[in-house]
C-alpha angles and dihedrals in degrees: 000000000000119000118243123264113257111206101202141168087276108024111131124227120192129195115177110232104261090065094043086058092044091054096049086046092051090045090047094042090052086041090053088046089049099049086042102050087043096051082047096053094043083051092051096047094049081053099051086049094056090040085049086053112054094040077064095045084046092049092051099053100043089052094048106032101064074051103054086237093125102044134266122273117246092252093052092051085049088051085044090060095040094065094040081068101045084049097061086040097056089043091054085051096049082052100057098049090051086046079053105039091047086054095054094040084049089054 
């Protein structure tokens, strides 16, 4: 049977250079995945979090501006005023056929 091994104070380990070199590849190699992955997952989150954050600005605004809640876009004020003025138009014609008709039913 072999003895154990005893690990002491003084005891010598000895690795030729080649393994040495293998080793500090493979912890460099896991540290490189690690930092990668890492990097990877706080990318995604941030993502998620801006993604999050416009479907609740969508959703707010899909929700308020049907409503007016939001406010009207300048072409639509300028379509709005528009029709103000064919409105009065269309009234001061109305006005003039009655005035019209109520002189030729008065003759």
């Amino acid at each position: 049977m072999s003895e154990p091994l005893e690990v002491q104070q003084n005891t010598q380990f000895q690795l030729d250079l080649k393994t040495l070199i293998g080793l500090l590849a493979g912890f460099i190699s896991i540290a490189g995945v690690y930092f990668t992955l890492t990097s990877e997952i706080a990318q995604l989150q941030l993502d998620n979090i801006r993604i999050q954050s416009s479907v609740l600005l969508n959703e707010e605004f899909r929700i308020k501006w049907p409503r007016g809640e939001l406010g009207a876009l300048p072409d639509d004020a300028r379509q709005d005023l528009r029709i103000e003025y064919l409105q009065r138009d269309l009234e001061a014609v109305e006005a003039l056929i009655q005035k019209h008709f109520n002189e030729h039913d008065a003759e």
